[in-house]
C-alpha positions in Angstrom: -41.1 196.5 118.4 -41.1 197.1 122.1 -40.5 194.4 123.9 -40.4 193.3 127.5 -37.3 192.6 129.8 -39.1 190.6 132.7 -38.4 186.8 133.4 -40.2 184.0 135.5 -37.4 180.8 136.0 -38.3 177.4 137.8 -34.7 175.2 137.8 -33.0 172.6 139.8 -29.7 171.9 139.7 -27.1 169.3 141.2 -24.6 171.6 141.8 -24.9 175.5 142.4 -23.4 178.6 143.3 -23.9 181.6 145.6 -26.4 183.9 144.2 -26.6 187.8 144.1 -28.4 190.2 141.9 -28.6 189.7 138.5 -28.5 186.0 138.5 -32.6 186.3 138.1 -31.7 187.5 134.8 -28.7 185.4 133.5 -26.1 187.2 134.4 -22.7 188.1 136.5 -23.4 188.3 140.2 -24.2 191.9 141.2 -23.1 192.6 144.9 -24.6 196.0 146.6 -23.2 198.8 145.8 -21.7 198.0 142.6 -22.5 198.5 138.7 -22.7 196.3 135.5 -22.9 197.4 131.9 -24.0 195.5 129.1 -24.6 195.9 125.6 -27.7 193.6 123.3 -28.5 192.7 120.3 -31.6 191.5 119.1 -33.2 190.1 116.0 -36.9 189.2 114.8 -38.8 189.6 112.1 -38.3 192.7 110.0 -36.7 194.2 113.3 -33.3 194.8 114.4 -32.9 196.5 118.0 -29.1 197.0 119.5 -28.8 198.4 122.9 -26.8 199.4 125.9 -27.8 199.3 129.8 -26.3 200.5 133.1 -27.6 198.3 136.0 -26.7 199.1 139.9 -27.3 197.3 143.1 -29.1 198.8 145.7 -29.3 198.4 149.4 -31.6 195.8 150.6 -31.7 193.7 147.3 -32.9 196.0 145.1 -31.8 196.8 141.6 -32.1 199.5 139.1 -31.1 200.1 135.6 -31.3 203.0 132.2 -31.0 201.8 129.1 -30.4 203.4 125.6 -31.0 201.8 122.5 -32.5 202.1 118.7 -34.7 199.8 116.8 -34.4 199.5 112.8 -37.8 198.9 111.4 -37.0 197.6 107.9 -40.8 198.0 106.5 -40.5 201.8 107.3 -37.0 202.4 106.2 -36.0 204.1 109.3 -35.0 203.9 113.1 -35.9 204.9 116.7 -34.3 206.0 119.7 -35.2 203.8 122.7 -35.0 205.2 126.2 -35.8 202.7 129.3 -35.8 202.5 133.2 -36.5 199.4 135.2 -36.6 199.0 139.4 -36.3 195.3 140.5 -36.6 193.2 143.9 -34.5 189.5 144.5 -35.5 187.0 146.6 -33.8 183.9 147.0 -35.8 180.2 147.3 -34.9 176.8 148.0 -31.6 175.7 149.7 -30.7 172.5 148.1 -30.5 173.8 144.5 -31.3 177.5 145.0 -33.5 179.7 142.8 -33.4 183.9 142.6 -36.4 185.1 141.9 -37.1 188.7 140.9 -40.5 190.8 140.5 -39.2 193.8 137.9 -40.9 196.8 136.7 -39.8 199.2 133.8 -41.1 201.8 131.5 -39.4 202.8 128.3 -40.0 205.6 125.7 -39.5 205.1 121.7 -39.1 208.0 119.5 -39.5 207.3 115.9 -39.4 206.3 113.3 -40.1 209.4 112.0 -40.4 210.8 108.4 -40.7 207.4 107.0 -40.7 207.8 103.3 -40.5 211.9 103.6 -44.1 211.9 105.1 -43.0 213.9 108.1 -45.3 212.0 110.2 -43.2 211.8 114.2 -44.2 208.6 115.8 -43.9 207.5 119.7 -44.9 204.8 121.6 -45.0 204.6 125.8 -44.9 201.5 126.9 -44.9 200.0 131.0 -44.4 196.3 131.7 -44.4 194.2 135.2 -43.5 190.8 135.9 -40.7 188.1 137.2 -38.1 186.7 136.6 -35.9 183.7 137.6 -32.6 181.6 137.4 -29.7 179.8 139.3 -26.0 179.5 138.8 -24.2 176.3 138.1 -20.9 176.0 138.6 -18.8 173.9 135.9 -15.3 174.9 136.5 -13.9 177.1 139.0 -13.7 180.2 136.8 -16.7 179.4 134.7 -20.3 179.1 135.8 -23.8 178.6 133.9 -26.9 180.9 135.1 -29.9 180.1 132.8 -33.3 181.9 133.4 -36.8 182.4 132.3 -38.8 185.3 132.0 -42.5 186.5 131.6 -44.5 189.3 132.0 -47.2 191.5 130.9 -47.2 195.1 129.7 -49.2 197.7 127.8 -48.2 200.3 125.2 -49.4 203.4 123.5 -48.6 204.1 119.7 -49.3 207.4 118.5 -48.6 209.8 115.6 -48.4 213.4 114.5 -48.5 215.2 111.4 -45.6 217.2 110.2 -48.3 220.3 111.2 -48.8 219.0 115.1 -52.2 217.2 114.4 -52.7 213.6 116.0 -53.1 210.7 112.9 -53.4 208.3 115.6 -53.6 206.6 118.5 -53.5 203.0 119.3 -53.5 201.3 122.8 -52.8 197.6 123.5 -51.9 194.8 126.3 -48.9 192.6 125.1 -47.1 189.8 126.7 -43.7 188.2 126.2 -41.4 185.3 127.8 -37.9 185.0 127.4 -35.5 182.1 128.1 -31.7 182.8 129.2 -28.7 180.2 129.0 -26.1 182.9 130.4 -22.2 181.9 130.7 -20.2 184.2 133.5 -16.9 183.8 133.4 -14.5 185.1 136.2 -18.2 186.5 138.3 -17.2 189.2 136.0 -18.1 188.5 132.2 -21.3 187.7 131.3 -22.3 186.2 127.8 -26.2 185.1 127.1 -27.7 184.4 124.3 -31.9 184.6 124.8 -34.7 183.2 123.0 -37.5 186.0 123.0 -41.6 185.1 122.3 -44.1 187.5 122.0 -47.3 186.3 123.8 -51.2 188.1 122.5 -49.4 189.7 119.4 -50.5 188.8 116.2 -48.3 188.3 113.3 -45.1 188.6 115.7 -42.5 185.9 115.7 -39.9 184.7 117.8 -36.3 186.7 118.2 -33.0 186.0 118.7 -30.6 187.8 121.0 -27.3 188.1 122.5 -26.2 189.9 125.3 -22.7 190.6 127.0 -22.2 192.6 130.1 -19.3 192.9 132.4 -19.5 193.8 136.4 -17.6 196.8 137.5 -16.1 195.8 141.1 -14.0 193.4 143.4 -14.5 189.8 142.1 -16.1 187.8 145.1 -14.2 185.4 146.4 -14.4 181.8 145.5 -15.7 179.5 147.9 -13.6 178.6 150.8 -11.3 180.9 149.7 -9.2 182.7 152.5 -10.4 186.9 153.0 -7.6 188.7 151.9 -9.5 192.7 152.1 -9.7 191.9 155.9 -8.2 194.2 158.1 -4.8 193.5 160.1 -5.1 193.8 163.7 
């Protein structure tokens, strides 16, 4: 099942740290300029998805990522490749207990499952999604911070099918909505471990999933606060 990557958080906090990309979404802080992989697992009803995604920080607060992945669909006995590409915007709110907040677009591409049960039927679905998402970054010890999030956001899909001889069985259009929550533990501004809570809004007969992801930053670690600049320059 295709689901939506997209969150929308409201939290305040007593204590929080700096922000930077990627906190929107429960993650390591993302400075300009530098790249974070991560790979996801998900589970819902009669679906099993794992997945792997590139993400990189570009000028001006913007973020992009590609993602590969496959989905098991265990009533058709077989599995897809998932393709996906996202472009996202941060902007920070509040000052007290600060909040990043992140409008995010993305498209993906499923191919398959095919030949379910030797019919040679090829099956796709195109799917485009928009919407926001949110979170802020708590710092409990000086190496270890919490960054939950929310997320919602709207999308709409196309399922189609072919015969084994190139002739269209079907195609299906619909509008789909999802919301995700985030409780994401970053260790070192490096690490990144969340587990999410995923419900599917407007689809019948679709329950809730549970996922984990972990993703590490690929870059200098920013300094801690009030910690001296030791990549200045010597006069």
């Amino acid at each position: 099942m295709r689901r939506l990557q997209i969150l929308l958080f409201t939290f305040i906090a007593l204590s929080c740290a700096p922000l930077e990309a990627q906190t929107c979404r429960g993650l390591a802080p993302l400075p300009s300029g530098e790249l974070q992989a991560s790979g996801s697992a998900m589970v819902a009803a009669a679906m099993h998805s794992l997945a792997a995604e590139l993400v990189y920080a570009l000028p001006s607060r913007g973020f992009g990522g590609v993602g590969l992945g496959t989905t098991l669909d265990e009533g058709l006995e077989k599995s897809t490749v998932d393709l996906a590409a996202s472009l996202g915007y941060q902007l920070e709110l509040g000052r007290a207990a600060p909040v990043q907040l992140c409008p995010v677009v993305n498209t993906t591409l499923q191919l398959g499952p095919n030949n379910a049960f030797d019919s040679g039927v090829k099956r796709s679905t195109v799917s485009a999604a928009i919407g926001f998402t949110a979170g802020t970054s708590l710092r409990l010890r000086p190496m270890l911070s919490l960054v939950p999030a929310v997320a919602i956001g709207v999308g709409h899909r196309i399922h189609q099918a072919e015969s084994s001889a190139g002739v269209r069985l079907f195609r299906i259009a619909e509008t789909y909505g999802l919301a995700q929550i985030h409780l994401g533990f970053v260790v070192r501004e490096n690490l990144s471990v969340r587990p999410t809570l995923e419900i599917p809004l407007w689809l019948g007969g679709a329950g809730p999933g549970l996922g984990l992801t972990v993703g590490y930053h690929f870059g200098k670690r920013p300094a801690a606060a009030g910690a001296p600049d030791r990549t200045a320059a010597v006069p």
